[in-house]
N, C-alpha and C positions, 0 to 999 in steps of 0.2 A: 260505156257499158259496164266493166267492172265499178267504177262507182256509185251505180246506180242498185246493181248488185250487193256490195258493200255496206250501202242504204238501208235496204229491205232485210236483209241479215241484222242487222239492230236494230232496228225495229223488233223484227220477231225476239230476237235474244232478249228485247227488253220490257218487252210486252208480256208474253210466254214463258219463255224458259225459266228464267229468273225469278216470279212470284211462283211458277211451279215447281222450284228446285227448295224452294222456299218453306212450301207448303207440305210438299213430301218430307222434308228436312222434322221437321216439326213433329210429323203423325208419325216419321221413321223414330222418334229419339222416345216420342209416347210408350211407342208400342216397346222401345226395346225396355224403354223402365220397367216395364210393366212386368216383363218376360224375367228381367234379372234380380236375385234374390240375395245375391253375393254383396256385402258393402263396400268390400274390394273392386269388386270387377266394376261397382255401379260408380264408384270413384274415376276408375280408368275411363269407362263409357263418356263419363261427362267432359273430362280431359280432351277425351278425341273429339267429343262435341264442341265445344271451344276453339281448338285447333279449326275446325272445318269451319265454325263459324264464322272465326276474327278472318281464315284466307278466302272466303266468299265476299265476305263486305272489301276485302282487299282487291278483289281481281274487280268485283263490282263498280269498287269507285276508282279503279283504272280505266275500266271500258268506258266508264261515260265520259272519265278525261281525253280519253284519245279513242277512237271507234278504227279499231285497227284486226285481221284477221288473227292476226297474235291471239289478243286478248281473247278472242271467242273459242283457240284454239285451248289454250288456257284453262277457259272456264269449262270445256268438254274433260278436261283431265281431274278438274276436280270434283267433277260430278261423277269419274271413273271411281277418283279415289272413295267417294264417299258410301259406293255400290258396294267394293273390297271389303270399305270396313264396317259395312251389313252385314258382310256372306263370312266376315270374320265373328261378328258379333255373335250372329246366329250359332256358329259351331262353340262358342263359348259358354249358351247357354243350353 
């Protein structure tokens, strides 16, 4: 039963979440260029863009090595962290 469970959680994580996290990732990084006027800050922005992007492709090409709750737990943390450094973004601009 928990395998079957297990199953269907990657499936969805990798059907869903993952080109959605993607896609927001994308329109999130748009919209902040767009907002920030600073060359400094638009520096840093990109920085933390990178950061989030090289450990997504990281946690990504772990889950499909191994389909383990770990990973998925993982991948929720870094889709926290990437909310934080929105709601940080935002007060900077």
């Amino acid at each position: 039963m928990n395998e079957i469970v297990v199953n269907v959680i990657a499936v969805v994580v990798t059907s869903v979440v993952i080109p959605l996290v993607t896609l927001l990732g994308a329109k999130l990084t748009q919209w902040i260029n767009g907002r920030i006027k600073d060359d400094e800050t638009k520096k840093v922005v990109e920085e933390i863009n990178q950061i989030i992007s090289t450990n997504v492709s990281y946690v990504f090409q772990t889950y499909v090595d191994n389909f383990s709750g770990f990973y998925i737990r993982l991948l929720n943390d870094i889709i926290c962290m990437n909310m934080t450094i929105r709601t940080i973004c935002l007060k900077i601009t």
